[in-house]
N, C-alpha and C positions, 0 to 999 in steps of 0.2 A: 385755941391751944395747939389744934394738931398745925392753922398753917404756920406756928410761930416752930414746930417741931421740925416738920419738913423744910422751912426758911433755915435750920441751922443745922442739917443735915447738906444743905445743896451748898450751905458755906466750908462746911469743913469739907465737901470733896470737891470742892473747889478752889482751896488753897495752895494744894501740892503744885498741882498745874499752874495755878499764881506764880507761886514759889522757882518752877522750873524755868515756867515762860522768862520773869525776871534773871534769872540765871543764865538764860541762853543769850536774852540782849544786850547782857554786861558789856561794858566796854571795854576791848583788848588793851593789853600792855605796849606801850614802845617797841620797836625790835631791837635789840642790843645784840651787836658784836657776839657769835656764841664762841670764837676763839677768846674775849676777852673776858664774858660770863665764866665759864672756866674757871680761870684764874681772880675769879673778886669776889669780895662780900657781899653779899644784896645787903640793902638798910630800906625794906619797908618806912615810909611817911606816915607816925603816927600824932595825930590829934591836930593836923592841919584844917581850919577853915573852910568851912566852904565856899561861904562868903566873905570878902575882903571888903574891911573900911578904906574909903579914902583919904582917912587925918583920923587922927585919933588913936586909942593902945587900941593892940591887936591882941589876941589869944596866941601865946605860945605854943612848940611841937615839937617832937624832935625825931631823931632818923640813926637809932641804933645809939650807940656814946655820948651823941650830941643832943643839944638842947637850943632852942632856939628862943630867945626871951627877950622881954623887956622889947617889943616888938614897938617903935612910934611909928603913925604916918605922918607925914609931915615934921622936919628937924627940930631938935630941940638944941641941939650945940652947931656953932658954926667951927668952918674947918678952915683953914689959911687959904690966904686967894689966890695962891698958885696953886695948891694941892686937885682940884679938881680943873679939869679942860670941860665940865660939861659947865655952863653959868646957871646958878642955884634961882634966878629969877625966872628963867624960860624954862625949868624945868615943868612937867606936868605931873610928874611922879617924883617925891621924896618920900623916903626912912630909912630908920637907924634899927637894929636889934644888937643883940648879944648872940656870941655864939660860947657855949661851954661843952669842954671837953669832959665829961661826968668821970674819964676813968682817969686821967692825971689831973683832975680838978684847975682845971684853966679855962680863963675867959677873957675873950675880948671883943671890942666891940668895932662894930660894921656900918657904915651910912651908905648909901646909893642914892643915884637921880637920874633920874629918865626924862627924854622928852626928843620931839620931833620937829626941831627947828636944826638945815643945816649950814643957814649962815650964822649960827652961835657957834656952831663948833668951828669952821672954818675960820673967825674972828681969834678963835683960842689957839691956832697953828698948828692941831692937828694935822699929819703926814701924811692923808691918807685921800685919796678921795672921796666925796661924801656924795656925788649928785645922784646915783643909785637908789640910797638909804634911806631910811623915811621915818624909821627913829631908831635909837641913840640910850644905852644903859651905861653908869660907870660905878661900881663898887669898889669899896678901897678898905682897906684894913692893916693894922701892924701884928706882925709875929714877933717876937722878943728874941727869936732865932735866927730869922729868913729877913727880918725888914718890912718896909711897906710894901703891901699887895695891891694891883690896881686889878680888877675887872672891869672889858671895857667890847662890851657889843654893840656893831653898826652892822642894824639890820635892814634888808627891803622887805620881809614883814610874811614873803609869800615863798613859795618851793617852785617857781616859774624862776624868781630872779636870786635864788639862794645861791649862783656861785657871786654875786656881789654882795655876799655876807661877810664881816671881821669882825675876829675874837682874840681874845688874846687874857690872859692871867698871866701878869706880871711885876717883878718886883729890883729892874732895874740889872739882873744879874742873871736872870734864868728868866724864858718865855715860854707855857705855854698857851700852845693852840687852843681853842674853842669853835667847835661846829656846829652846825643847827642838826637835830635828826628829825626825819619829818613819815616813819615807816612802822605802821605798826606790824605787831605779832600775826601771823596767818589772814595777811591781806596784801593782795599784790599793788593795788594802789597806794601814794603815799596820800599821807594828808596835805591841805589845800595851807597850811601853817604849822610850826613846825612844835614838834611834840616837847621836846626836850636837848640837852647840849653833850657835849662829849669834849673831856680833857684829852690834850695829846701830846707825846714829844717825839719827831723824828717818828711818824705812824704808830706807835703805842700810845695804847689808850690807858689814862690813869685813872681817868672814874667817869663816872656817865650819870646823870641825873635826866629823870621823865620829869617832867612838870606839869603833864597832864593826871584825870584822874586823882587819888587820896597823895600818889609824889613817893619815886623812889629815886635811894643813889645807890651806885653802885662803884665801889674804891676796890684799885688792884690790890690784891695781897701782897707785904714784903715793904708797903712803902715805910716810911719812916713817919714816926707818931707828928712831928711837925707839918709835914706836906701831909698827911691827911688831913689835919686841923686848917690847913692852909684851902684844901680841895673839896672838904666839908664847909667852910665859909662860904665859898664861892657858889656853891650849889644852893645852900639857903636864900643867897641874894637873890637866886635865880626863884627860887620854890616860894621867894614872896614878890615878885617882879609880876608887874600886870601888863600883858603887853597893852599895843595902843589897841586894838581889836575887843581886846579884853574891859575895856573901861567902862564902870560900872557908870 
């Protein structure tokens, strides 16, 4: 009895230190922009996964107004054969979710497909050069506002060859930018792959999403309830996007 007394005494003073230890090697936040922190909302990522299927439903989450739901891997509707430049048989990543706006009650829905072939996309006439890149995201969605939204990231994968990175959220009439960030919070190295992405137009940044970690966005204040819904899409694609590094 005394050594089962003394075994839960050396526990319980040794938890704090557990407690602390675990606390100190927490893993930091993204670095974001502190002119644009500032001026934006944070939206902590709550009830995201930590493991991700590769076919099959997923568990829902959402990031402040939004919800992200009805999450499939692998397509359950096809979408016209010109609507996508990525080709849905070489992809290595497909799915669809919902995204909903909780506070004007709006939803609509999102498909994506990834994969790292880039004589598919070159075949599809793609503008762009691809010999760099080594895989290839495209998300697409309609606003009943704005149109159809394309996201559409060619990555080289690493922060060696991140200036032959393209991004781009577009809908035909307005583009923007999309960047890789690859730099966390109080560390002068970046990371060896990149944390998260950053909206921009003309050097302003409209919202910033980490992907690493539970997943934050972060939307400039002032925009209009449509382009956040449009910039909150985007970032979900992204917050369920596996890179190729990433494959389970």
């Amino acid at each position: 009895m005394k050594s089962k007394s003394r075994l839960r005494a050396v526990l319980a003073g040794a938890l704090p230190l557990f407690l602390l230890t675990v606390s100190a090697c927490s893993v930091p936040d993204m670095q974001v922009s502190q002119s644009f922190a500032e001026k934006a909302t944070v939206l902590p990522v709550e009830g995201r996964p930590l493991v991700r299927m590769s076919i099959g439903k997923e568990k829902g989450f959402q990031f402040g107004q939004y919800q992200l739901r009805d999450i499939q891997r692998g397509w359950t509707r096809k979408t016209e054969p010109d609507a996508f430049w990525l080709k849905v048989s070489d992809a290595y990543q497909k799915y669809t979710f919902a995204v909903k706006d909780t506070a004007r009650q709006k939803t609509w829905p999102v498909q994506a497909a990834a994969l790292h072939s880039s004589t598919a996309l070159e075949a599809e006439g793609l503008s762009i050069s691809l010999d760099k890149q080594r895989e290839f995201l495209q998300a697409e969605f309609t606003s009943p506002e704005s149109g159809v939204w394309q996201l559409a990231l060619a990555d080289p994968g690493t922060y060696i060859e991140r200036v032959h990175f393209k991004g781009s959220l577009a809908n035909g009439k307005e583009e923007i930018e999309v960047r890789p960030l690859y730099k966390w919070q109080s560390k002068s190295l970046p990371s060896s792959t990149n944390l998260g992405y950053e909206f921009s137009v003309n050097g302003e940044v409209l919202a910033t999403v980490q992907t690493v970690n539970s997943g934050k966005v972060w939307l400039k204040q002032g925009l209009s309830p449509d382009l956040q819904m449009v910039l909150a899409s985007a970032s979900g694609s992204l917050l369920l996007y596996d890179k190729l590094g990433e494959e389970k």
